[in-house]
KEKOL-124409 format. One record per atom (N, C-alpha, C, CB): chain; atom name; x, y, z. Coordinates in Angstrom, 2 decimals. Glycine has a CB too. Layout:
# residues N
{'A', 'CA', {X, Y, Z}},
...
//
This chain:
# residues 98
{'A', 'N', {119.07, 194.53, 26.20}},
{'A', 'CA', {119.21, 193.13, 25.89}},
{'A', 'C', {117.92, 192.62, 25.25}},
{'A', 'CB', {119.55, 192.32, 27.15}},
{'A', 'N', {117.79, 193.09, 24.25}},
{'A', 'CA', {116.61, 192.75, 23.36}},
{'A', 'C', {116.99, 191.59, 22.35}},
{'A', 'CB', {116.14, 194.09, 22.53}},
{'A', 'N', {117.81, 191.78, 22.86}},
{'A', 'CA', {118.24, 190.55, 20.85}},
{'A', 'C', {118.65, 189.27, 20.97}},
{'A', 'CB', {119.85, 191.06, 19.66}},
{'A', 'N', {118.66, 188.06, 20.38}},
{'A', 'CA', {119.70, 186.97, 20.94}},
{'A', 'C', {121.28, 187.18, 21.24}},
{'A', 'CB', {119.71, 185.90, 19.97}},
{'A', 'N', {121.65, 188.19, 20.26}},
{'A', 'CA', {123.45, 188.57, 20.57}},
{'A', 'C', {123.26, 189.42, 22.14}},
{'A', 'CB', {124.38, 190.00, 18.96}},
{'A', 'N', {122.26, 190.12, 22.60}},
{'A', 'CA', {122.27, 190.77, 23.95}},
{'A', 'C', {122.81, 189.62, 25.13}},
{'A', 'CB', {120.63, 191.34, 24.29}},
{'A', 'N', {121.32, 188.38, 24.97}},
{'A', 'CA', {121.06, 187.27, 25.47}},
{'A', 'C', {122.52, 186.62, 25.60}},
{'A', 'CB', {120.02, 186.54, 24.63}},
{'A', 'N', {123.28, 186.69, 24.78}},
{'A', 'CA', {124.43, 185.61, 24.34}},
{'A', 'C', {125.32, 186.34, 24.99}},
{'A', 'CB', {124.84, 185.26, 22.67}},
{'A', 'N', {125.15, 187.69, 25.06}},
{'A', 'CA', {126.45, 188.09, 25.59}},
{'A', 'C', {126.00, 188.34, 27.27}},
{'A', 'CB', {127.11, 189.60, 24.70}},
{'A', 'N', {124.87, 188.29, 27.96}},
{'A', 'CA', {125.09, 188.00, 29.36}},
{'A', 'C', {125.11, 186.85, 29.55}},
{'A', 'CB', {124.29, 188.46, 30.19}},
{'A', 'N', {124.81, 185.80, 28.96}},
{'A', 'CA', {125.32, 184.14, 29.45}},
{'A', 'C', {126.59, 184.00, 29.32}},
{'A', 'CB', {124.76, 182.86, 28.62}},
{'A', 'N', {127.75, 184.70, 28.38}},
{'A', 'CA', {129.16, 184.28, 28.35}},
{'A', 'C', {129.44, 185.28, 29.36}},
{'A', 'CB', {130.03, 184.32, 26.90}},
{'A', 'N', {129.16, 186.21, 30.17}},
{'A', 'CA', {129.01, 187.08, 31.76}},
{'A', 'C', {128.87, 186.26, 32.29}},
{'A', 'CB', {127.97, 188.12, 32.22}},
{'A', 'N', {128.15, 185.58, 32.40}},
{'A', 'CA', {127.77, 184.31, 33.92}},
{'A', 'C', {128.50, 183.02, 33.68}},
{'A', 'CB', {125.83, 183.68, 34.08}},
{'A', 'N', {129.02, 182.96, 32.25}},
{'A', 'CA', {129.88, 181.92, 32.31}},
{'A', 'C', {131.50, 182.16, 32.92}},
{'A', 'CB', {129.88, 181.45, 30.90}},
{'A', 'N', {131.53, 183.61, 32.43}},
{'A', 'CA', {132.55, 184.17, 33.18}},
{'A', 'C', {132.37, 183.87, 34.71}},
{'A', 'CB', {132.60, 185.66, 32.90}},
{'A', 'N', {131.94, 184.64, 35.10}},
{'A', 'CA', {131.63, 184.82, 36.51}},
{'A', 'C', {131.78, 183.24, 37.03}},
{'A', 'CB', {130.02, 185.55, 36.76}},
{'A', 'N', {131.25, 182.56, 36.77}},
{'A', 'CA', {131.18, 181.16, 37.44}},
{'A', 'C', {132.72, 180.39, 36.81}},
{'A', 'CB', {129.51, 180.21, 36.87}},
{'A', 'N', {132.89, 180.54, 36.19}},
{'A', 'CA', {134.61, 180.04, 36.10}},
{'A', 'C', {135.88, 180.47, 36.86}},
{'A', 'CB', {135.09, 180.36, 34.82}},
{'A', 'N', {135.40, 181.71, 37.56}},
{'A', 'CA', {136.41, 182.40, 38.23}},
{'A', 'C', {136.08, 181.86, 39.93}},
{'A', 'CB', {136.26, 184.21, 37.88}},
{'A', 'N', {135.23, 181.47, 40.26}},
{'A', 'CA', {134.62, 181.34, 41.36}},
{'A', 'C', {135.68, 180.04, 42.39}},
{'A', 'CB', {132.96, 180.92, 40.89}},
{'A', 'N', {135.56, 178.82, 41.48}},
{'A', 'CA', {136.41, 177.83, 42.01}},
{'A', 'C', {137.99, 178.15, 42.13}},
{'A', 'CB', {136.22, 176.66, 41.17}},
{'A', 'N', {138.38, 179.21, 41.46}},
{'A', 'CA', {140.10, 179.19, 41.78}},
{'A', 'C', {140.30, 179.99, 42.91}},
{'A', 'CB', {141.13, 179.85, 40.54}},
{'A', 'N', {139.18, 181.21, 43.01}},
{'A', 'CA', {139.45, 182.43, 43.86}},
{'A', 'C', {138.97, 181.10, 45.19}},
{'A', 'CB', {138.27, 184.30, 43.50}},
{'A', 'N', {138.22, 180.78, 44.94}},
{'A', 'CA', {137.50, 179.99, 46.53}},
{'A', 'C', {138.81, 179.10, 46.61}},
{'A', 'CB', {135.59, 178.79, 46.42}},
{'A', 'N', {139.73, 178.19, 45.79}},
{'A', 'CA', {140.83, 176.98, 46.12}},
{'A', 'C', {142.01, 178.50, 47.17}},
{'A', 'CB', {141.85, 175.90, 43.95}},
{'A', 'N', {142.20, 179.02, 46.22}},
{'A', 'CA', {143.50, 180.58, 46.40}},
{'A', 'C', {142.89, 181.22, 47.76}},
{'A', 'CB', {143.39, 182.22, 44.73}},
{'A', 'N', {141.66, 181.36, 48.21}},
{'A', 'CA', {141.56, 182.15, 49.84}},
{'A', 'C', {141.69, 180.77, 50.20}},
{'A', 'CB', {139.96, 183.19, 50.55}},
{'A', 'N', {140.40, 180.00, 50.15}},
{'A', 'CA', {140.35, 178.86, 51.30}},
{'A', 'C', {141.70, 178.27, 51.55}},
{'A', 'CB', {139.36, 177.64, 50.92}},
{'A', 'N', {142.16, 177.61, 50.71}},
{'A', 'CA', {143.48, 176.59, 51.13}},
{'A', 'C', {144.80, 177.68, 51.27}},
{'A', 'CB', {143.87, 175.21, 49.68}},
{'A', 'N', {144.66, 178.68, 50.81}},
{'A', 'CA', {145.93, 179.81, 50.88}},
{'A', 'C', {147.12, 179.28, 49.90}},
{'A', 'CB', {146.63, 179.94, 52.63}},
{'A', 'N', {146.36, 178.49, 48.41}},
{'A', 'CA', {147.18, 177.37, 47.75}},
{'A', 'C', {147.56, 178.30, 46.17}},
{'A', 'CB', {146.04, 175.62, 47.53}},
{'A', 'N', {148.79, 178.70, 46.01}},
{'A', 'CA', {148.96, 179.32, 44.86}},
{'A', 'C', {149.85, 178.52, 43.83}},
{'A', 'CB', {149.48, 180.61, 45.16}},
{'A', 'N', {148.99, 177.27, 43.78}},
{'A', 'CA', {149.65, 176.13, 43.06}},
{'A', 'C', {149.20, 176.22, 41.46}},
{'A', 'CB', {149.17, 174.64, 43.78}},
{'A', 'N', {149.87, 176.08, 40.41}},
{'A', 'CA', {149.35, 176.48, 39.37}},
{'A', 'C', {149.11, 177.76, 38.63}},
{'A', 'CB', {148.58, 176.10, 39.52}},
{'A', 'N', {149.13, 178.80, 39.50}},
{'A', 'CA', {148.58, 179.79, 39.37}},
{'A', 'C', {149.57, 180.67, 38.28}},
{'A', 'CB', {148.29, 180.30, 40.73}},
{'A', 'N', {149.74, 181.86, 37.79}},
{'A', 'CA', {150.55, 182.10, 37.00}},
{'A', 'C', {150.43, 183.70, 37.54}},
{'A', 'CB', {150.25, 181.56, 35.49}},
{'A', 'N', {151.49, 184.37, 38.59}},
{'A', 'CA', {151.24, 185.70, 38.57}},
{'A', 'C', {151.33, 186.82, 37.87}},
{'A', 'CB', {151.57, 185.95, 39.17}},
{'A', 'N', {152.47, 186.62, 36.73}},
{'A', 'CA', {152.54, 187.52, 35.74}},
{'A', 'C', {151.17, 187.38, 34.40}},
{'A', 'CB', {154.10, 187.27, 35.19}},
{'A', 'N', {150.69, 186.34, 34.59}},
{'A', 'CA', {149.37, 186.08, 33.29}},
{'A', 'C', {148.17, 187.01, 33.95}},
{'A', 'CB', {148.67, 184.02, 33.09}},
{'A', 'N', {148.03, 186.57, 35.40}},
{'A', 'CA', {146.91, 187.23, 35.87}},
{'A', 'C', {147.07, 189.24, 36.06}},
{'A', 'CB', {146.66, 186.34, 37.42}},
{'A', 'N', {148.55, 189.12, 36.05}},
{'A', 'CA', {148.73, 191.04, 36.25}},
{'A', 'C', {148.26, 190.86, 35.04}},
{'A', 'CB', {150.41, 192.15, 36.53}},
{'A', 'N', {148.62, 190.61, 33.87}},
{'A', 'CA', {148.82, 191.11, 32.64}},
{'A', 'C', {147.13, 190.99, 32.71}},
{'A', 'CB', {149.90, 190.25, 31.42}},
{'A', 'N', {146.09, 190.24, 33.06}},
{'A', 'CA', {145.28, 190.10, 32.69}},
{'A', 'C', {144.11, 191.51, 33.11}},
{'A', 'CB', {145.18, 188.80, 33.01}},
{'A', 'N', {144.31, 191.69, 34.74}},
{'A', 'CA', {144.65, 192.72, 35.47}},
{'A', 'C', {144.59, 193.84, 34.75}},
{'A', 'CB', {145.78, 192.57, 36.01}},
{'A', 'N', {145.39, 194.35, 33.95}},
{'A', 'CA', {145.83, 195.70, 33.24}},
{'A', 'C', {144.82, 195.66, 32.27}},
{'A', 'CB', {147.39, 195.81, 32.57}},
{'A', 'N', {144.97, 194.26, 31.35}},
{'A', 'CA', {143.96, 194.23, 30.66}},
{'A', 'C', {142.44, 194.84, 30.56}},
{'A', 'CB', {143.96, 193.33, 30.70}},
{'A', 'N', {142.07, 194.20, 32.10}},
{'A', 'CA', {140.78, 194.16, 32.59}},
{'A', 'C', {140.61, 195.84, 32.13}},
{'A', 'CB', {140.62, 193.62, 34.39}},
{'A', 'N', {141.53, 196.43, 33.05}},
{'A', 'CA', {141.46, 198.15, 33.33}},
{'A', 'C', {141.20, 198.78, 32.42}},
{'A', 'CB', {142.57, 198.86, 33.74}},
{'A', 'N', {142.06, 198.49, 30.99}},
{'A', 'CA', {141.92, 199.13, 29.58}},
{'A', 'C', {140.43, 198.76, 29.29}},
{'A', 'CB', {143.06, 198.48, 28.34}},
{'A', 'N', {140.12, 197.82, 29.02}},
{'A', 'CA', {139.03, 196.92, 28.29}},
{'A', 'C', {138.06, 197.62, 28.79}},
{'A', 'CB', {138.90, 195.30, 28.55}},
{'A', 'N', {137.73, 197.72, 30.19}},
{'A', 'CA', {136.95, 198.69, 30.61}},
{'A', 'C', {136.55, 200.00, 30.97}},
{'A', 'CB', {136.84, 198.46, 31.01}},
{'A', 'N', {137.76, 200.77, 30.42}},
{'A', 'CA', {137.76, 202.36, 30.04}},
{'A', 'C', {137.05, 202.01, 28.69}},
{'A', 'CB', {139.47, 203.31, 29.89}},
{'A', 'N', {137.24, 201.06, 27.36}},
{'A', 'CA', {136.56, 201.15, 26.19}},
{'A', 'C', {135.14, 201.21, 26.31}},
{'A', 'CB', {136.88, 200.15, 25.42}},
{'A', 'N', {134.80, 199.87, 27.45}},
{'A', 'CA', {133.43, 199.85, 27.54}},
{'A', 'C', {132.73, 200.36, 28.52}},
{'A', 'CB', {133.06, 198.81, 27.46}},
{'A', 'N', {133.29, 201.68, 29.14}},
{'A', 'CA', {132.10, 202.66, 29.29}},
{'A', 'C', {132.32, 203.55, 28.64}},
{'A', 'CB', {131.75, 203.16, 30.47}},
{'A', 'N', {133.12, 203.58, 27.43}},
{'A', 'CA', {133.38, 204.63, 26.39}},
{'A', 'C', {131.75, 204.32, 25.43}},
{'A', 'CB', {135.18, 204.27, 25.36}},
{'A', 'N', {132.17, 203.01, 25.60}},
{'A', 'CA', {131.21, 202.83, 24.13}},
{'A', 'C', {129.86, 202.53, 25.05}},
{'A', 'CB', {131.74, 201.23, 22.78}},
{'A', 'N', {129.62, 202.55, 25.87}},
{'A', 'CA', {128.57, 202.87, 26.83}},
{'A', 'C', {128.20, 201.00, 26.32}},
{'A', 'CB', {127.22, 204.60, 26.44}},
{'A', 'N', {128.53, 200.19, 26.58}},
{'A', 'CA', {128.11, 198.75, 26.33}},
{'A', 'C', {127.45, 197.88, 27.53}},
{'A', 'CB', {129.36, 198.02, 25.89}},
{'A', 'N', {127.07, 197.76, 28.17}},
{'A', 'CA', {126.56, 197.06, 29.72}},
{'A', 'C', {127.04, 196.13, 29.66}},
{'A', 'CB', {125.15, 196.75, 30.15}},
{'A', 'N', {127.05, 195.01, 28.76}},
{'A', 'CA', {127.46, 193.55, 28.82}},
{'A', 'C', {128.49, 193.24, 28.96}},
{'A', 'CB', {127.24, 192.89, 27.97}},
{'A', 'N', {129.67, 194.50, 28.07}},
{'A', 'CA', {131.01, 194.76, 28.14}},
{'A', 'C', {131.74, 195.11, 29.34}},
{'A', 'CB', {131.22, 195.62, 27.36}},
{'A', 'N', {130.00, 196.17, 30.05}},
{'A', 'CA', {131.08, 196.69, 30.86}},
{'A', 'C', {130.90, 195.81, 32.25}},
{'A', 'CB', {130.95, 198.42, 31.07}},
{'A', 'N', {129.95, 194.96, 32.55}},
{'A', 'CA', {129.81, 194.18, 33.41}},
{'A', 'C', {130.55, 193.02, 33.94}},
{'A', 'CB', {129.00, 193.95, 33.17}},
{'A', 'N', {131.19, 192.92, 32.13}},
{'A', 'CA', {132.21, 191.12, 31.85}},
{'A', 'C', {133.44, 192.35, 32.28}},
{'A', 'CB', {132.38, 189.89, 29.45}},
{'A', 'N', {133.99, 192.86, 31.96}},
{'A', 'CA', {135.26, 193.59, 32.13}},
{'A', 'C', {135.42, 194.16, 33.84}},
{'A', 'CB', {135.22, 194.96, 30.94}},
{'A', 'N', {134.15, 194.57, 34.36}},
{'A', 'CA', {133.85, 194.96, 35.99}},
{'A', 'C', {134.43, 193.99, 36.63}},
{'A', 'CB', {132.30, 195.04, 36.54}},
{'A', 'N', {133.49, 193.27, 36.07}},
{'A', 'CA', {134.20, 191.71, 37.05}},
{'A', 'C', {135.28, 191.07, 36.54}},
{'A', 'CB', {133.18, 190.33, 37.15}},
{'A', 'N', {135.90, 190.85, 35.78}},
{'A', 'CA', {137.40, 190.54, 35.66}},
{'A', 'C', {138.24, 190.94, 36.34}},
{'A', 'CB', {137.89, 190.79, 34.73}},
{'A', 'N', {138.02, 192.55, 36.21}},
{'A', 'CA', {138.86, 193.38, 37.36}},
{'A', 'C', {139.01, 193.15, 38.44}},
{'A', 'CB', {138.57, 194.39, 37.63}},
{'A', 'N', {137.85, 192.73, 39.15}},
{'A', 'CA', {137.63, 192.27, 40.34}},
{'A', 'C', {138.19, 191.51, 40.72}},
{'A', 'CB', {136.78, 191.99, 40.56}},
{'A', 'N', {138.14, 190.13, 39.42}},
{'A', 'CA', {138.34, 188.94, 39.91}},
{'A', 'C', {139.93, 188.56, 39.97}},
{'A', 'CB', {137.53, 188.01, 39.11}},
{'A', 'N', {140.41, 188.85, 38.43}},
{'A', 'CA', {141.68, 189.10, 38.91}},
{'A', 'C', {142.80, 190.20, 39.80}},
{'A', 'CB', {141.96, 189.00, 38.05}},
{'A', 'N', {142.05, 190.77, 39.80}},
{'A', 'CA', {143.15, 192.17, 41.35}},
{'A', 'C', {142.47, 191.06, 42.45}},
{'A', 'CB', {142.25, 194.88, 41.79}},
{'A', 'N', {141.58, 189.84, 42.70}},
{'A', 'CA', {141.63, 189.52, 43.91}},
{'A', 'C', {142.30, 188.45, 43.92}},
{'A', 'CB', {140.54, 189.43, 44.50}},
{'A', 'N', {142.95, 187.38, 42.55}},
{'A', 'CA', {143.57, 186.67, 42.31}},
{'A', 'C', {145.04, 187.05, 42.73}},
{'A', 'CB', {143.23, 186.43, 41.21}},
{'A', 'N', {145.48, 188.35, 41.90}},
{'A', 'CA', {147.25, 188.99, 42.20}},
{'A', 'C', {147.05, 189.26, 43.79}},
{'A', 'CB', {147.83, 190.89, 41.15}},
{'A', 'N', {146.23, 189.83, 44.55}},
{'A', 'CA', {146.60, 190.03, 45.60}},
{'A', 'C', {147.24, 188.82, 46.60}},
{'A', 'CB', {145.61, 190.62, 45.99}},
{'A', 'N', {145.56, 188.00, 46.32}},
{'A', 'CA', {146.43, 186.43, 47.52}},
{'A', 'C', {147.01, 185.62, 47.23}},
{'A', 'CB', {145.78, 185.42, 48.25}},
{'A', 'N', {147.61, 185.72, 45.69}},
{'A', 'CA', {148.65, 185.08, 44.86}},
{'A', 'C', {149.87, 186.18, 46.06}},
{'A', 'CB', {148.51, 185.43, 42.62}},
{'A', 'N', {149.94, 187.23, 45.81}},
{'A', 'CA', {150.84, 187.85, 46.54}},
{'A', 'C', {151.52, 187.50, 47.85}},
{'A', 'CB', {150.38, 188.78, 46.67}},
{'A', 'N', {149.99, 187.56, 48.50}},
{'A', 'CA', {149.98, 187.49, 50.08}},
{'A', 'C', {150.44, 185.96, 50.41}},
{'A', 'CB', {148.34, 187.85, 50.77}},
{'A', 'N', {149.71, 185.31, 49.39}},
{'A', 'CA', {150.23, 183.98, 49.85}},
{'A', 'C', {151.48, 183.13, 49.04}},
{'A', 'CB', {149.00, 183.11, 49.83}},
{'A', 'N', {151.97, 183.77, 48.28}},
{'A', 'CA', {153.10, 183.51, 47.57}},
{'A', 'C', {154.41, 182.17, 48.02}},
{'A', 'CB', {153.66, 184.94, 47.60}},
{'A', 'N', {154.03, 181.14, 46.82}},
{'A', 'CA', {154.58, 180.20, 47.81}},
{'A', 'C', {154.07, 179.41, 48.31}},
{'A', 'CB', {154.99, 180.56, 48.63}},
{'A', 'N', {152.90, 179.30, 48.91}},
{'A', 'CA', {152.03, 178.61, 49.81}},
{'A', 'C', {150.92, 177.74, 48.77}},
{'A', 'CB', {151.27, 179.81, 50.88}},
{'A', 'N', {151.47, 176.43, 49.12}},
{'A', 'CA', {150.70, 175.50, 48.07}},
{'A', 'C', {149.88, 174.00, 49.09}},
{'A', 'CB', {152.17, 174.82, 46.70}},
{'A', 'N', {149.24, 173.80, 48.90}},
{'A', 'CA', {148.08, 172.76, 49.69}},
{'A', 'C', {148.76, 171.31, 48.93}},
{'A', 'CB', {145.94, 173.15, 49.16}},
{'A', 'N', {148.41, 170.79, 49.93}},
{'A', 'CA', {148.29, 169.32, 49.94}},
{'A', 'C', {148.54, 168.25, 48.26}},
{'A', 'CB', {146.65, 169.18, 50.55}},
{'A', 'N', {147.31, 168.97, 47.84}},
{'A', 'CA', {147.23, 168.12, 46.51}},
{'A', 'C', {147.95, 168.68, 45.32}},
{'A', 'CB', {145.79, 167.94, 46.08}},
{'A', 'N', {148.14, 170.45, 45.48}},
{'A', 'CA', {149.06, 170.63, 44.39}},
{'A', 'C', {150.61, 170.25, 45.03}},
{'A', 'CB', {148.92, 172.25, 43.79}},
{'A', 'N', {151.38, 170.12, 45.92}},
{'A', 'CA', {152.18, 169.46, 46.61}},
{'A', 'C', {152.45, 168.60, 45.86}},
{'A', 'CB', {151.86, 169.10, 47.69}},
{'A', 'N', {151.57, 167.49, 46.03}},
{'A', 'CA', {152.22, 166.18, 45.58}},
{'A', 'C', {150.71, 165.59, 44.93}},
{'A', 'CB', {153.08, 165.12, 47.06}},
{'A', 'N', {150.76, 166.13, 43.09}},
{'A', 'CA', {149.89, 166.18, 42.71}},
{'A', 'C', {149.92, 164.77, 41.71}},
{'A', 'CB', {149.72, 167.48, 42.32}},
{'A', 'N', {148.72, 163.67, 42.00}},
{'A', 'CA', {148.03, 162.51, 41.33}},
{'A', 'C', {148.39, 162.04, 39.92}},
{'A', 'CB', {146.68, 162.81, 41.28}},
{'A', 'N', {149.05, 161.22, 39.82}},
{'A', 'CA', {149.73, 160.92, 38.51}},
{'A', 'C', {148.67, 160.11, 37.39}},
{'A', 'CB', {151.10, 159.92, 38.88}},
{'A', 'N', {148.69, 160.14, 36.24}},
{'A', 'CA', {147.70, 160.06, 35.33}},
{'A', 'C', {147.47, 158.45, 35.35}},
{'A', 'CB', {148.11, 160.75, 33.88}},
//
């Protein structure tokens, strides 16, 4: 990570990372799979898996770090989308009109 494109590509990593944080924390804590979309997140899922056979092909760190954690994040999304299937909290319930 010598370059500004190095630089640029671990801040859109941590932008990743921190965007995934509030749904996985709403999806355990409240056990709320309101919104959620389970076939987008498999698909995303599979995605993750491919994307990251490329990038330790192409030996990339930034690639393979953003793609590590996707994997992660979504196989932990499909799971308690799974487990909790159905199970929606309070506010997506009966959600605040504009």
């Amino acid at each position: 990570m010598t370059d500004a494109t190095g630089l640029a590509g671990f801040v859109g990593t941590l932008l990743v990372i921190v965007a995934y944080v509030p749904q996985i924390h709403h999806l355990i804590k409240e056990r709320c799979t309101g919104g959620i979309s389970l076939r987008a997140y498999t698909l995303w899922l599979a995605a993750a898996v491919l994307l990251l056979i490329h990038a330790i092909g192409i030996r990339d760190p930034v690639f393979i770090l953003l793609q590590a954690y996707q994997l992660a994040a979504c196989g932990l999304i499909v799971f308690f989308c799974r487990k909790y299937q159905g199970s929606v909290c309070a506010t997506h319930r009966h959600p605040q009109s504009a």
